[in-house]
N, C-alpha and C positions, 0 to 999 in steps of 0.2 A: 504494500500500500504506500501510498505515495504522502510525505510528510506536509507536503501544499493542501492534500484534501481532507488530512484529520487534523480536526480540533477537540481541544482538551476543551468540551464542552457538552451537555445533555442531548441527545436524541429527542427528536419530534414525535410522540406516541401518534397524532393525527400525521403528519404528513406520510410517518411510512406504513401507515392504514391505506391512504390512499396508491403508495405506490405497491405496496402488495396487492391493493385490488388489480392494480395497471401494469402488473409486473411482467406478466407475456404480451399484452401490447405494446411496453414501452422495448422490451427485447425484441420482438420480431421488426421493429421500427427501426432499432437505431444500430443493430447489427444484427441484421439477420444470416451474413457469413461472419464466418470467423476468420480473417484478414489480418495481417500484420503483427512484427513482429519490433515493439519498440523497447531497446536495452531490456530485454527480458519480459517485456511487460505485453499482453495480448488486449483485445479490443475488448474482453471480457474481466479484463484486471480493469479499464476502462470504466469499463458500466460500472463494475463494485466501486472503485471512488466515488464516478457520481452519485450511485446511492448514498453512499456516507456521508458525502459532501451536502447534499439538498438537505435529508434528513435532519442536518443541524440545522440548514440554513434556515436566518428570519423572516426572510421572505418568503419560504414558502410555507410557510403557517399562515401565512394571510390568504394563501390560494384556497377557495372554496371545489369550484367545479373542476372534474376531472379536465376536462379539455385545456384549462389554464394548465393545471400540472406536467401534462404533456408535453405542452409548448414551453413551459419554465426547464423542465427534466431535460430537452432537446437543447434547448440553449445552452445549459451547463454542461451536457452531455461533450457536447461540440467545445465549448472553453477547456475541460479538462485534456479532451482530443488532441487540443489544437497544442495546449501544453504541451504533452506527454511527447507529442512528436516530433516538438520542434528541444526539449530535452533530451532525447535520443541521438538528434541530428547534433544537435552543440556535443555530445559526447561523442561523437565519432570524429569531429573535425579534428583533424590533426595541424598546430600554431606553427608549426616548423621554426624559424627563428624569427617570427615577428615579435615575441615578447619577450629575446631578448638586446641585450644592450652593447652592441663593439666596442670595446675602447682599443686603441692602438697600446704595444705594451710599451712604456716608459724607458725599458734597453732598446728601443728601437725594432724589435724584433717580430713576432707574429700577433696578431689578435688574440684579446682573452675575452671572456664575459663577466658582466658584476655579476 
């Protein structure tokens, strides 16, 4: 689980009423393949943050009708997504010597780095 989506905070006893009611809706909806593989993490590791993550969330306790829930679930669904993916891609990039620093060595002789 990813440290961005848990908070050291109480679960929504209403909101994940409503998404157990919505639970094979909102699955069949937001990954109905199982697709990609991001630093370990599947589009199914995915969905369980956004669960975790809404379930806290205060906004959506204010959501009454399912159809809101859906469209709130979708949005964060996709925010976590868009996360996770582009955390995967920053770990794979390789910096080569962009952060580091040449200095010439002081004998005159070859580069060193700080």
């Amino acid at each position: 689980m990813s440290r961005r989506c848990y908070k050291n905070k109480a679960h929504y006893s209403k909101v994940l009423k409503l998404i157990a009611d919505n639970y094979y809706r909102l699955r069949q909806m937001l990954c109905p393949v199982v697709y990609g593989n991001y630093s370990g993490r599947s589009i199914e590791d995915i969905f369980s943050d956004t669960i975790l993550l809404v379930s806290q969330d205060d906004e959506a306790v204010k959501i009454e009708a399912d159809d809101e829930l859906l469209k709130y679930f979708r949005y964060r669904f996709r925010m976590v997504e868009f996360q996770t993916i582009n955390d995967s891609r920053q770990a794979r990039e390789i910096a080569y010597a962009d952060y580091l620093r040449l200095v010439k060595d002081p004998d005159g002789g070859d580069y060193e780095t700080d």
